[in-house]
C-alpha positions as CSV (number, residue, x, y, z in Angstrom):
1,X,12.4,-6.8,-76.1
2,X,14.6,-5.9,-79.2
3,X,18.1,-7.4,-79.1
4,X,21.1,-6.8,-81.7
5,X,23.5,-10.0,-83.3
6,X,26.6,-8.7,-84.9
7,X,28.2,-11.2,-88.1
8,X,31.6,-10.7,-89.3
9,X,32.6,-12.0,-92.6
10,X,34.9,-11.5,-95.3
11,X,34.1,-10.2,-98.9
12,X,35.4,-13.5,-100.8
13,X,33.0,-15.7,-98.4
14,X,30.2,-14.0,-98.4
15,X,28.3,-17.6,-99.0
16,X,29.4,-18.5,-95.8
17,X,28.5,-15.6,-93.8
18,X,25.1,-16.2,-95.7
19,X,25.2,-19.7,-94.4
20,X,25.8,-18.9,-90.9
21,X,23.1,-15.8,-90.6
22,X,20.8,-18.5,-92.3
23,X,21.4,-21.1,-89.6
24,X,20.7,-19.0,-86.9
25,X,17.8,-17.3,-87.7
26,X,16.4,-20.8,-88.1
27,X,17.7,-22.7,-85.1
28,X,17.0,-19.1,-82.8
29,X,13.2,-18.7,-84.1
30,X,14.1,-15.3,-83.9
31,X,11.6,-12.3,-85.6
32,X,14.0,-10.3,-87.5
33,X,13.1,-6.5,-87.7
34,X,16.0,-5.5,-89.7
35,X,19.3,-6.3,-91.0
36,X,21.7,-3.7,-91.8
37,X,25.2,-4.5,-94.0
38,X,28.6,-2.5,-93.8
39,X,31.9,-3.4,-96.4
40,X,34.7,-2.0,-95.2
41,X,37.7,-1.9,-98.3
42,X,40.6,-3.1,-97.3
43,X,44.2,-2.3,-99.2
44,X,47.0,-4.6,-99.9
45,X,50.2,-2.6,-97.7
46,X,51.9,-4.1,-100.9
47,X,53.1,-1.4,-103.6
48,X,52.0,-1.2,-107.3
49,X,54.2,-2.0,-110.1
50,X,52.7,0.0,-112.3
51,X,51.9,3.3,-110.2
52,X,48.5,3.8,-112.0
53,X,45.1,4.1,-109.6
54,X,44.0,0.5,-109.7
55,X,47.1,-0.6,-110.3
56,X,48.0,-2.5,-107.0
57,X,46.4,-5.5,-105.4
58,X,43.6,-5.6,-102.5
59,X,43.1,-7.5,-99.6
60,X,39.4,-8.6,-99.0
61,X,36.8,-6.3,-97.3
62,X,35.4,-7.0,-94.0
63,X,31.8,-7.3,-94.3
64,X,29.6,-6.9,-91.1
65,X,25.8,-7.2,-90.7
66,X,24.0,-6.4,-87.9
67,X,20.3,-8.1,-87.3
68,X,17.8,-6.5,-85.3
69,X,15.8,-9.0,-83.7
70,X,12.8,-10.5,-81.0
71,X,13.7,-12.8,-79.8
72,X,11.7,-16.2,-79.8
73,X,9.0,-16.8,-76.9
């Protein structure tokens, strides 16, 4: 039976979530049939000094992967 494992992450320490998807598909034994990314940009509430598009700061994106998986028998 297919199951679904959500990862949340941030876009600065993406080597981490790597890490920790890494780790579990190793210590689950788990058949992976798919993984599927999302990055969700995120915007500093902070205001530009300079009032030009690109201008102001940004906070780090969100970063989410989903794995579609069987689990191990």
């Amino acid at each position: 039976m297919q199951q679904v494992k959500i990862f949340k992450g941030i876009e600065n320490d993406v080597s981490s979530l790597e890490q920790e998807v890494n780790r579990w598909i190793r210590q689950s034994g788990a058949k992976i049939i798919s993984i599927t990314g999302n990055i969700a940009p995120q915007s500093d509430s902070g205001t530009s000094t300079s009032g030009a598009l690109g201008g102001g700061h940004f906070a780090a994106s969100d970063v989410l992967l989903i794995v579609l998986y069987e689990p191990a028998p």
